[in-house]
C-alpha positions as a LaTeX table, in Angstrom:
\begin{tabular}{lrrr}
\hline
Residue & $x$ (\AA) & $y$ (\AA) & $z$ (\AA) \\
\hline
Unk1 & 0.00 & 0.00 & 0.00 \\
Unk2 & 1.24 & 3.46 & $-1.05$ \\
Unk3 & 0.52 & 6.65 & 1.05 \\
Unk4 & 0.73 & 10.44 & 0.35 \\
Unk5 & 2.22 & 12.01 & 2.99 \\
Unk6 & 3.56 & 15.52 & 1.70 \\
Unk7 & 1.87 & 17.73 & $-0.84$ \\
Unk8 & 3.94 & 21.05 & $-1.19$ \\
Unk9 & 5.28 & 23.16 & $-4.23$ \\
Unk10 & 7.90 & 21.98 & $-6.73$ \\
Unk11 & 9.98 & 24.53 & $-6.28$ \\
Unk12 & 10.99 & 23.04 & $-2.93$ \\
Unk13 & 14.23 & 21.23 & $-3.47$ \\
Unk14 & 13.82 & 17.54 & $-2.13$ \\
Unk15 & 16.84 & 16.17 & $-3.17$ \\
Unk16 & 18.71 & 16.39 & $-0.02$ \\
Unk17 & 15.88 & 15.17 & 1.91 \\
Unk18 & 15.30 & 12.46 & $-0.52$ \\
Unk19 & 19.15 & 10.95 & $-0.54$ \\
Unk20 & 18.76 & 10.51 & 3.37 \\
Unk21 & 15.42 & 8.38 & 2.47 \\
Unk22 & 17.71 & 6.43 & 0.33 \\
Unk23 & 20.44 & 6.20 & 3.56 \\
Unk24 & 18.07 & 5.62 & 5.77 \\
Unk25 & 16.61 & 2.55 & 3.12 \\
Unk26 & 12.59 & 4.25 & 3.32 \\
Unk27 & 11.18 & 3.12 & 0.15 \\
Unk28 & 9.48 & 6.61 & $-1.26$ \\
Unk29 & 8.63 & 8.27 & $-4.42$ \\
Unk30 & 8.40 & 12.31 & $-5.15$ \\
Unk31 & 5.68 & 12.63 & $-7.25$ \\
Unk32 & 5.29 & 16.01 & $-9.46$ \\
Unk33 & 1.81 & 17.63 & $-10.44$ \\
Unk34 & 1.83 & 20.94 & $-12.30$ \\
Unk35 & 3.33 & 23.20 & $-9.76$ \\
Unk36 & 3.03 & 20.73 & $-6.73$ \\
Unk37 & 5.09 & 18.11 & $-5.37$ \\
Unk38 & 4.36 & 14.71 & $-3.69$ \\
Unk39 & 6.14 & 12.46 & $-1.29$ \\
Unk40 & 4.70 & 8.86 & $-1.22$ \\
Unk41 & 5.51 & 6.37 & 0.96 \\
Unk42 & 5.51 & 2.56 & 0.56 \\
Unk43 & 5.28 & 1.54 & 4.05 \\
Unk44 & 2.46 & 3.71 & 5.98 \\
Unk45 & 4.21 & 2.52 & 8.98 \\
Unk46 & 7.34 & 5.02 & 7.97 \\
Unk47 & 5.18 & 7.50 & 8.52 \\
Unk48 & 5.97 & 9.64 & 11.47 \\
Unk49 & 9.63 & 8.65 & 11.56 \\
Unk50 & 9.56 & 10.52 & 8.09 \\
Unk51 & 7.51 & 13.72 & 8.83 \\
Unk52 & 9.29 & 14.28 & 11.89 \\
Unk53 & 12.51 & 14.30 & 9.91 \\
Unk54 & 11.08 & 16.69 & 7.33 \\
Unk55 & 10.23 & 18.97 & 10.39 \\
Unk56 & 14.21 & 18.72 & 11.47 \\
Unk57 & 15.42 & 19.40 & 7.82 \\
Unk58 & 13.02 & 22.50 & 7.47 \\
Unk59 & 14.37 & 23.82 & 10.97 \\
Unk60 & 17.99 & 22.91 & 9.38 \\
Unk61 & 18.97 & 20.49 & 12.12 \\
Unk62 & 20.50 & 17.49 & 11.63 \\
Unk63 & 18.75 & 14.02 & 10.51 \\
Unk64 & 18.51 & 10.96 & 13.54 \\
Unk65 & 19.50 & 8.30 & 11.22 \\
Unk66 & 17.55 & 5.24 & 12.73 \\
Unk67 & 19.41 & 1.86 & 11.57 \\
Unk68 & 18.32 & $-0.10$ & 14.34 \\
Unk69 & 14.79 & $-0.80$ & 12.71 \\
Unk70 & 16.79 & $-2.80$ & 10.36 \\
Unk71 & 17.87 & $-5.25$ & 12.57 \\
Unk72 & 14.33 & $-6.51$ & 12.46 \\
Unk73 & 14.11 & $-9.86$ & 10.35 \\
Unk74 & 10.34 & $-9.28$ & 9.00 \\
Unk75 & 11.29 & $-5.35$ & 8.18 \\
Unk76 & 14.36 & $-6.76$ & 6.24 \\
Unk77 & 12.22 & $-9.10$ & 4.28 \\
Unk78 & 9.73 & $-6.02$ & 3.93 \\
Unk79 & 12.13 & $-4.46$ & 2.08 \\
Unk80 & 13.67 & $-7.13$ & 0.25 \\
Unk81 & 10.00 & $-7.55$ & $-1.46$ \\
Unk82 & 10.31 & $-4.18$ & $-2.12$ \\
Unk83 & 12.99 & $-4.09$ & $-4.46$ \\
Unk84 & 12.19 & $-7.58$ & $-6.18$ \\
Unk85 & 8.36 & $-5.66$ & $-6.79$ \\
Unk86 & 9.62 & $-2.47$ & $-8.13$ \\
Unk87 & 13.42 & $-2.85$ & $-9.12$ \\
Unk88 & 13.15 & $-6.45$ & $-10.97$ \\
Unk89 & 15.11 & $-5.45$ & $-14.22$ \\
Unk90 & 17.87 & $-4.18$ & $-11.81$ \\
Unk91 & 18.11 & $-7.56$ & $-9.73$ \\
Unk92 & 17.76 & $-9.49$ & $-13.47$ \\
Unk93 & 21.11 & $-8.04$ & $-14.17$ \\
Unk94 & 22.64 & $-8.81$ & $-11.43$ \\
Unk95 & 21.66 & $-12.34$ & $-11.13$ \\
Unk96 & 22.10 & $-12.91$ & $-14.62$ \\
Unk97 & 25.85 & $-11.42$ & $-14.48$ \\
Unk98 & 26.31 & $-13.22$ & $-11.45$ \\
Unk99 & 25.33 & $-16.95$ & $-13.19$ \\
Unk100 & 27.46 & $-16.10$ & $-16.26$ \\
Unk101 & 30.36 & $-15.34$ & $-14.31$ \\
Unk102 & 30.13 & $-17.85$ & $-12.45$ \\
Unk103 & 29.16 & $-20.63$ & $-15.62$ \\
Unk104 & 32.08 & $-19.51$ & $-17.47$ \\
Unk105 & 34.22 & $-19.60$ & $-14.57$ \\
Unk106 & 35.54 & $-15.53$ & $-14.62$ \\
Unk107 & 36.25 & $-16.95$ & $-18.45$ \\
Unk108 & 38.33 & $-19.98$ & $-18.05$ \\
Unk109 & 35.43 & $-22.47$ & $-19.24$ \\
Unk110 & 35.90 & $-22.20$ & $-22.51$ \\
Unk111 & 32.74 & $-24.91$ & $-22.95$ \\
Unk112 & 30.24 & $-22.72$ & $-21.88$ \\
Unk113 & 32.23 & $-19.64$ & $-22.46$ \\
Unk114 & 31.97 & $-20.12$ & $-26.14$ \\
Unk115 & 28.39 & $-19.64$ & $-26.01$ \\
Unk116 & 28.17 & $-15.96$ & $-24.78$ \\
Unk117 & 31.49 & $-14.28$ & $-26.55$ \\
Unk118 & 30.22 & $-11.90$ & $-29.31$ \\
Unk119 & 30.92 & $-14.12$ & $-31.87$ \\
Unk120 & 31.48 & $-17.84$ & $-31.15$ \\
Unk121 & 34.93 & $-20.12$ & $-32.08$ \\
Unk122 & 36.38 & $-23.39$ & $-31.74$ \\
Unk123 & 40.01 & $-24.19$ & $-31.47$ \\
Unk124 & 42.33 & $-25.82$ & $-33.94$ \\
Unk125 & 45.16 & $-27.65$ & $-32.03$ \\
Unk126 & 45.82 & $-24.81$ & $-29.07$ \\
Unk127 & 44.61 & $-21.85$ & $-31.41$ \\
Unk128 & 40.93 & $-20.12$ & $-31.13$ \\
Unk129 & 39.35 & $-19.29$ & $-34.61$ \\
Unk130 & 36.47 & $-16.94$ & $-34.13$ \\
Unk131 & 33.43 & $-16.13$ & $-36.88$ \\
Unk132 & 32.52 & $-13.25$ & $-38.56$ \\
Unk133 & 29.79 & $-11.14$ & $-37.36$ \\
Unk134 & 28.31 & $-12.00$ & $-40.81$ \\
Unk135 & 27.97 & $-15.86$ & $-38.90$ \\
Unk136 & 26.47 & $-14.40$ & $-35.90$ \\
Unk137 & 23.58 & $-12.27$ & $-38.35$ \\
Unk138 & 23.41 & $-14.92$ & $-40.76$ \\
Unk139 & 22.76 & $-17.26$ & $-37.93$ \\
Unk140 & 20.17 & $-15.49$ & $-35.65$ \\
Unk141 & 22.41 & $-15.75$ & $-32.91$ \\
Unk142 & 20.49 & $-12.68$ & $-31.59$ \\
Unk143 & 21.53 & $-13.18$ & $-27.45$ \\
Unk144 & 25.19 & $-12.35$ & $-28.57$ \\
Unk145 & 24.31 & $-8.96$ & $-28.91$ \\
Unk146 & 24.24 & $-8.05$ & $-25.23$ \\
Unk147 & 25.44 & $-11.58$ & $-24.10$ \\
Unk148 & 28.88 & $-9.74$ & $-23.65$ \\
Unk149 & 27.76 & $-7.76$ & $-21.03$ \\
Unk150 & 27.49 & $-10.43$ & $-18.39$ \\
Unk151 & 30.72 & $-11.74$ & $-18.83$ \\
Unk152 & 33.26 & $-11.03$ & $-15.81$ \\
Unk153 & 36.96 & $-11.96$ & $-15.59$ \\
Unk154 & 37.84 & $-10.76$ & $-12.63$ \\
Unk155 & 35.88 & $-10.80$ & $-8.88$ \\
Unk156 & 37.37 & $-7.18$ & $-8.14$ \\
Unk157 & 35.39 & $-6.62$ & $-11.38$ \\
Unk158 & 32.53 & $-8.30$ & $-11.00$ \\
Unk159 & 31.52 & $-6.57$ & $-7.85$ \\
Unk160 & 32.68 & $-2.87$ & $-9.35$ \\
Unk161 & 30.26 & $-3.85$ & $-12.18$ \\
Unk162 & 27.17 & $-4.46$ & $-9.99$ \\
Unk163 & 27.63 & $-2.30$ & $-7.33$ \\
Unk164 & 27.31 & 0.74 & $-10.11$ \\
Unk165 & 24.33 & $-1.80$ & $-11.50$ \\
Unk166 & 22.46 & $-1.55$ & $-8.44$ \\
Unk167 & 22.93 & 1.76 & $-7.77$ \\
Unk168 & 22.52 & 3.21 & $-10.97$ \\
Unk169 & 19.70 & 1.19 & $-12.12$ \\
Unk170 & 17.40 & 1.36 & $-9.35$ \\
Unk171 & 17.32 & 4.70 & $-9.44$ \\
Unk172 & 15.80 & 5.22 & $-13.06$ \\
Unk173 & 13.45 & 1.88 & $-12.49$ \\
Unk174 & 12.25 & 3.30 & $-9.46$ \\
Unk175 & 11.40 & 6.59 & $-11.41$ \\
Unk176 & 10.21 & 5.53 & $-14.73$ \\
Unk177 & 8.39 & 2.94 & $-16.52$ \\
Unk178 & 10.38 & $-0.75$ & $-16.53$ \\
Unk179 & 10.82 & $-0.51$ & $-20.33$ \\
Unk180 & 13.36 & 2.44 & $-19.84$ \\
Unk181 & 15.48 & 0.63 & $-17.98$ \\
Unk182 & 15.20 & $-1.95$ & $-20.33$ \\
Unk183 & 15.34 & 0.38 & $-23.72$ \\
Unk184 & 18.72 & 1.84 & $-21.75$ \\
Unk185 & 20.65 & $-1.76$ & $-20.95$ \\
Unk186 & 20.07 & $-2.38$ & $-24.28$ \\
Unk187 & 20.73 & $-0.29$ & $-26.88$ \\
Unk188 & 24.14 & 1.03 & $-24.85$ \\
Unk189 & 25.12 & $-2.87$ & $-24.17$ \\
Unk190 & 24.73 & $-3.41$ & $-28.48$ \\
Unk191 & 26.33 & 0.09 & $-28.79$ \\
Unk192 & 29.59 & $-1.02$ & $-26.77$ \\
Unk193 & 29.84 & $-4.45$ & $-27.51$ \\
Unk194 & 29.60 & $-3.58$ & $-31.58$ \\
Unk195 & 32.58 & $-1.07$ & $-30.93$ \\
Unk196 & 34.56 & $-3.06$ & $-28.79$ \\
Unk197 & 34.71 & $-5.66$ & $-31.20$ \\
Unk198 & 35.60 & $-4.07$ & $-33.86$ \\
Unk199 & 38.58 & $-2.46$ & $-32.25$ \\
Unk200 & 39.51 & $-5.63$ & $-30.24$ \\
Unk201 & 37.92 & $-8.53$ & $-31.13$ \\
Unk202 & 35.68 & $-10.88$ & $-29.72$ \\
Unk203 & 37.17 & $-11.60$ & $-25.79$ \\
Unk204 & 35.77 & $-9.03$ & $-24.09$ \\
Unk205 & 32.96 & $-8.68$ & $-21.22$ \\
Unk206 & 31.50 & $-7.13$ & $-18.19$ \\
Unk207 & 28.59 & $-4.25$ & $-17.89$ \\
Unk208 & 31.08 & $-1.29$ & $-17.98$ \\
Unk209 & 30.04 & $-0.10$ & $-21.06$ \\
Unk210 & 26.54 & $-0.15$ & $-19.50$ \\
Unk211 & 27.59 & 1.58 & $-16.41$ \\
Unk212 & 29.12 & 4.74 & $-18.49$ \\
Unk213 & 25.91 & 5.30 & $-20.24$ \\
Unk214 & 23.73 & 4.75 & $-17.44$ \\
Unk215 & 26.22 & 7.36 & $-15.49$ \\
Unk216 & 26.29 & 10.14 & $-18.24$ \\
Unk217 & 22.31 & 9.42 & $-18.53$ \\
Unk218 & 21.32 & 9.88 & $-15.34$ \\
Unk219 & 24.48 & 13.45 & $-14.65$ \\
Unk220 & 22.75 & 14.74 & $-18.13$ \\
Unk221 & 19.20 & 13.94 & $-16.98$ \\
Unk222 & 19.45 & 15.99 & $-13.85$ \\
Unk223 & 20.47 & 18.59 & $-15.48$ \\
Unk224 & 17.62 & 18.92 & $-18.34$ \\
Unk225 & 14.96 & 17.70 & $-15.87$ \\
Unk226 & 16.09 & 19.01 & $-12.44$ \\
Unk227 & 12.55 & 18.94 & $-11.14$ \\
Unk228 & 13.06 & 14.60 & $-11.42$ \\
Unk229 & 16.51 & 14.46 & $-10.38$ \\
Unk230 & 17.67 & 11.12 & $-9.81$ \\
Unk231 & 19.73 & 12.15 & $-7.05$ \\
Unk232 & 23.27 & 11.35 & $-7.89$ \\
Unk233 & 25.96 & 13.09 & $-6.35$ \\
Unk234 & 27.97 & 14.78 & $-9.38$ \\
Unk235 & 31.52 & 14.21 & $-8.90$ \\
Unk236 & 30.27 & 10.38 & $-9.76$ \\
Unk237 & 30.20 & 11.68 & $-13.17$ \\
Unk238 & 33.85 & 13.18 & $-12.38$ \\
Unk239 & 34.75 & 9.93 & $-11.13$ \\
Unk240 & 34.07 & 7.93 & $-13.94$ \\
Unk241 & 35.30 & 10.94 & $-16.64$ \\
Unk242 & 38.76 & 10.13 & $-14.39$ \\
Unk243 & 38.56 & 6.11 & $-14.90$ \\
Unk244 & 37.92 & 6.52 & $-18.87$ \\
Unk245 & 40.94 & 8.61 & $-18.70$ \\
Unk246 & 43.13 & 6.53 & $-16.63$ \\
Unk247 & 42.45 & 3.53 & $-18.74$ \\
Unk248 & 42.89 & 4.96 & $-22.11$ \\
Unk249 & 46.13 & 5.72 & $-20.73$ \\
Unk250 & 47.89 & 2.71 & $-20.73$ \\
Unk251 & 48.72 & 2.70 & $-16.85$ \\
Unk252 & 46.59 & $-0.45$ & $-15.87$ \\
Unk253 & 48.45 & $-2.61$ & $-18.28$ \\
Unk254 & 51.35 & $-1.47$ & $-16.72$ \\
Unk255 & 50.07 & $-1.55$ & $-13.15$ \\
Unk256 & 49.26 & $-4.99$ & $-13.88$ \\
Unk257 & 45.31 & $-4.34$ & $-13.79$ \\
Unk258 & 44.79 & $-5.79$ & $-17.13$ \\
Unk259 & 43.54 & $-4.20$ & $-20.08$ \\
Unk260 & 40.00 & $-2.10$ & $-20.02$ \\
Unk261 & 37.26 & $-2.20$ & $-22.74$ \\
Unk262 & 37.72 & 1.53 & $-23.17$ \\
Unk263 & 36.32 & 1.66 & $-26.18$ \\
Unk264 & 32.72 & 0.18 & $-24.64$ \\
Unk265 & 33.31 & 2.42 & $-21.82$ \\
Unk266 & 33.55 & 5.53 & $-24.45$ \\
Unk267 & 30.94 & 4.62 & $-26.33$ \\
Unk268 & 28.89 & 3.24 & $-23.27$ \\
Unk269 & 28.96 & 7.17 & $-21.82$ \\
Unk270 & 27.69 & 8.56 & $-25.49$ \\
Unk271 & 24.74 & 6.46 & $-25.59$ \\
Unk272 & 24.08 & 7.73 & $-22.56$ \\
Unk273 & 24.74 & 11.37 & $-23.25$ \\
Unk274 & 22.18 & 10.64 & $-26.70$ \\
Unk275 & 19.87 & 8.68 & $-24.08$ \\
Unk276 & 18.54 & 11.94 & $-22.08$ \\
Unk277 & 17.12 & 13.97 & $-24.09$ \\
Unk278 & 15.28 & 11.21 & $-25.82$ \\
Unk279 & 13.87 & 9.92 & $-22.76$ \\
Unk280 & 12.86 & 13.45 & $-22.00$ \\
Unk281 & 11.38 & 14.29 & $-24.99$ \\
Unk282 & 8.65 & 11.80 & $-24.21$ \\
Unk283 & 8.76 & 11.92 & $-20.49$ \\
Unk284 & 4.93 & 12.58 & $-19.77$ \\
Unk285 & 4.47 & 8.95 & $-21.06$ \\
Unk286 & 7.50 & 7.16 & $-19.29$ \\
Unk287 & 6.95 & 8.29 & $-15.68$ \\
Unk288 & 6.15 & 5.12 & $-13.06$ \\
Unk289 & 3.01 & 4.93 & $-11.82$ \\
Unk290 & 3.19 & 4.67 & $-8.06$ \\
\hline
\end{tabular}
């Protein structure tokens, strides 16, 4: 059950008051109607916790971050529901990454790895040979696409890769309709996997490529659409401007970090950047109902 518990104008700035929500794990929504703004609530039991915290923020005194409510088991599995209910494409992405990984053992199983590379090969004596993407057209082998993407061959990079998941793509499911997300993972997953292959060839994987777009989306978003703001601190954006940098460089190779898919990661953050204003274009018809 969903419950309004704030109606004021939209030129109040929630987005402080809405990133200790997220710290404080309250599921909520802000809600925007002409000039008005709504905070909804998931759990009605939130309630006065919440509104007395509003009352503290509009005084300007500092939050009382309660974590111990989360020590309860039946509020943890409250909120576990939660997310699999309104964040499923998220989690999907995750788990999916997480089987892959795991199937192709970080990319040492060549038996099942051979199944999700962008284009599939065989070996002759010790020596892969790979098809053409002509095969992999002329062959409907339409998962390999995005198959890529949920290839890991590293843990360190594994867990970078869905950490930014989680946190990136909750955020947009939680704010628009499920076939953005979906649209999103999608078209900049084909995007950086095309690219990636043709500069390197067919051994590559993970969701970084992903992770840049859905970055640059969501920095370029807030900006055109401030009033919906996703919430994400900025220097993220900084952050991963720096990491695109630092790989293109050449200094992980020499760190011994192993190469990056730079070129995914590049192209990754433009189909973002292109993302935005399309999405916002035709944002009266993508916003989640609540």
């Amino acid at each position: 059950m969903n419950i309004k518990i704030l109606d004021i104008p939209s030129s109040e700035d929630l987005q402080e008051f809405a990133g200790f929500l997220w710290q404080a794990k309250i599921p909520h929504r802000i809600r925007h109607q002409g000039d008005r703004q709504e905070l909804w609530l998931r759990n009605a039991a939130d309630t006065d916790y919440v509104l007395e915290q509003y009352q503290r923020w509009k005084q300007g005194d500092e939050f009382e971050l309660v974590m111990a409510q989360n020590d309860n088991p039946n509020l943890k599995v409250s909120q576990f529901m939660f997310w699999v209910q309104h964040v499923p494409v998220t989690l999907s992405l995750i788990v999916i990454s997480l089987v892959l990984t795991l199937l192709t053992g970080f990319g040492r199983q060549m038996e099942f790895l051979h199944w999700f590379t962008f284009v599939d090969f065989t070996f002759q004596g010790q020596y892969p040979v790979f098809q053409s993407l002509g095969t992999l057209i002329a062959e409907g082998q339409w998962w390999r696409w995005i198959s890529p993407v949920f290839l890991h061959f590293g843990f360190m990079h594994l867990v970078f890769n869905l950490l930014w998941t989680w946190e990136l793509g909750r955020r947009i499911e939680l704010v628009h309709r499920r076939s953005v997300i979906v649209v999103l993972v999608l078209f900049m997953g084909v995007m950086s996997n095309i690219s990636q292959f043709v500069i390197t060839g067919p051994i590559f994987g993970g969701l970084s490529g992903i992770i840049f777009g859905l970055m640059a989306y969501t920095w370029l978003w807030d900006r055109i659409c401030p009033a919906h703001s996703y919430g994400l601190p900025p220097v993220m954006m900084t952050f991963m401007v720096v990491w695109l940098i630092f790989g293109v460089s050449g200094l992980p190779e020499k760190m011994g970090l192993g190469s990056f898919a730079n070129t995914a990661h590049l192209i990754g953050l433009l189909s973002g950047l292109l993302c935005a204003p399309l999405v916002y274009l035709f944002r009266d018809q993508l916003w989640r109902k609540i």
